[in-house]
C-alpha positions in Angstrom: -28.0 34.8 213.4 -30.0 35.0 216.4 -31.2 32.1 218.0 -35.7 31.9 218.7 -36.8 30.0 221.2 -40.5 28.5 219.4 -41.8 27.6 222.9 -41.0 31.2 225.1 -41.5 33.1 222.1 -38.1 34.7 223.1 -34.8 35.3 220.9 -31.8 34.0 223.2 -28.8 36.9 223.6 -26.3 34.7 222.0 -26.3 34.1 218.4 -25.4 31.4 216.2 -22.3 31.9 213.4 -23.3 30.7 210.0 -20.1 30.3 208.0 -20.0 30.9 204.4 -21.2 28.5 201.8 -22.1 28.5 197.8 -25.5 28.0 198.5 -27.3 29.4 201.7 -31.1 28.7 202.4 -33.2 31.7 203.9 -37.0 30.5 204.4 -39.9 33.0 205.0 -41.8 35.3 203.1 -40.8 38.4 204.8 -37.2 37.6 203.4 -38.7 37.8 199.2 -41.1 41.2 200.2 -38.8 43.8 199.7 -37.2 44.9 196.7 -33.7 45.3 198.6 -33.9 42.0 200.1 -34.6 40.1 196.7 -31.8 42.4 195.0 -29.4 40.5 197.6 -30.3 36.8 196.1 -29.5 35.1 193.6 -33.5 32.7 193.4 -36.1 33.2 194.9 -38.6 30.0 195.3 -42.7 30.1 196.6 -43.9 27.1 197.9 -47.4 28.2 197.2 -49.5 26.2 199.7 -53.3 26.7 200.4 -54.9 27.9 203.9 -56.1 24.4 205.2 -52.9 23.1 204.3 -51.3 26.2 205.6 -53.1 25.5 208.9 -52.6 21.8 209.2 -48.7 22.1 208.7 -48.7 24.9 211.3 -50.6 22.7 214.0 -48.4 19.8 213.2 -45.0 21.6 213.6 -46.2 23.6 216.4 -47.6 20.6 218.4 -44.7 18.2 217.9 -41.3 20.7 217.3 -42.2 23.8 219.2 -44.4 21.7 222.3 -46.7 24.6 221.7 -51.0 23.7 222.9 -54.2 24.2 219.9 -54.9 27.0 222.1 -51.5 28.9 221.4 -51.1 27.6 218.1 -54.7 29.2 217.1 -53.4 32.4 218.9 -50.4 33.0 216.6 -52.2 31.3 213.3 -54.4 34.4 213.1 -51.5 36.6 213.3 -49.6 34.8 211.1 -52.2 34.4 208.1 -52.4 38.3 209.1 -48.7 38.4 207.5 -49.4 36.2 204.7 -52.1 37.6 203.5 -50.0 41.1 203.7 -46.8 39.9 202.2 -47.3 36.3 201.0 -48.2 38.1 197.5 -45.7 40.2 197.1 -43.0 36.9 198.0 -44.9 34.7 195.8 -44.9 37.4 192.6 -40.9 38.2 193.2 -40.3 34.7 193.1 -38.1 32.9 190.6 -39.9 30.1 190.5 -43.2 28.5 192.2 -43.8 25.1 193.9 -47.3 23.8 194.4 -46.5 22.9 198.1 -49.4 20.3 198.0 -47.5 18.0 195.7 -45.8 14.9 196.7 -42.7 16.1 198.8 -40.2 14.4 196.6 -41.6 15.6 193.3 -41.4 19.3 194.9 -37.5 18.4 195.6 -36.9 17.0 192.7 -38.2 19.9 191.0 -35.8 22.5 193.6 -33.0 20.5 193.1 -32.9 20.6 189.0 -33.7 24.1 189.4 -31.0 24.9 191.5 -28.5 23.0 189.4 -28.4 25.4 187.2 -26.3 28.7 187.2 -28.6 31.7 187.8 -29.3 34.0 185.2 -28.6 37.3 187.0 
């Protein structure tokens, strides 16, 4: 997997070796867009979120994990709502199941976590 760097925008030449598991996480909406990326798992999960909260989140983690200024952040949040509003759809109607990502966290995990527990009907 390649390795982004948040704060130069760049990807770094070496990657980084996932090994193997059960269970592997992917996050992003471009990953649930096209049919022959779906086909490959075996859930798909939306965390359907609104566009202030969509916003707020972004400022937050861009602020404090990337070290990234409002001025940037704004930058790239037009582009990205540019995505969503392409492909956020076409995630959120392949999904498998869908999270209001405005509830409390720990009801959304609870409610990941029982899903996940059991064996997938495909």
């Amino acid at each position: 997997m390649s390795d982004l760097r948040f704060h130069t925008h760049c990807r770094r030449s070496e990657t980084v070796n996932i090994p193997a598991r059960e269970t592997i996480l992917l996050e992003g909406i471009l990953v649930a867009c096209r049919a022959d990326l779906r086909a490959l798992a075996d859930r798909l999960i939306f965390v359907a979120t609104d566009v202030a909260l969509r916003h707020s989140r972004r400022v937050y983690r861009d602020q404090h994990e990337r070290g990234r200024d409002l001025a940037s952040i704004e930058r790239f949040w037009a582009r990205a709502e540019d995505t969503f509003a392409a492909w956020g759809t076409l995630a959120e109607e392949g999904a498998d199941l869908v999270v209001d990502g405005s509830d409390d966290l720990e009801a959304m995990t609870r409610l990941v976590v029982d899903y996940l527990s059991h064996k997938p009907d495909r």
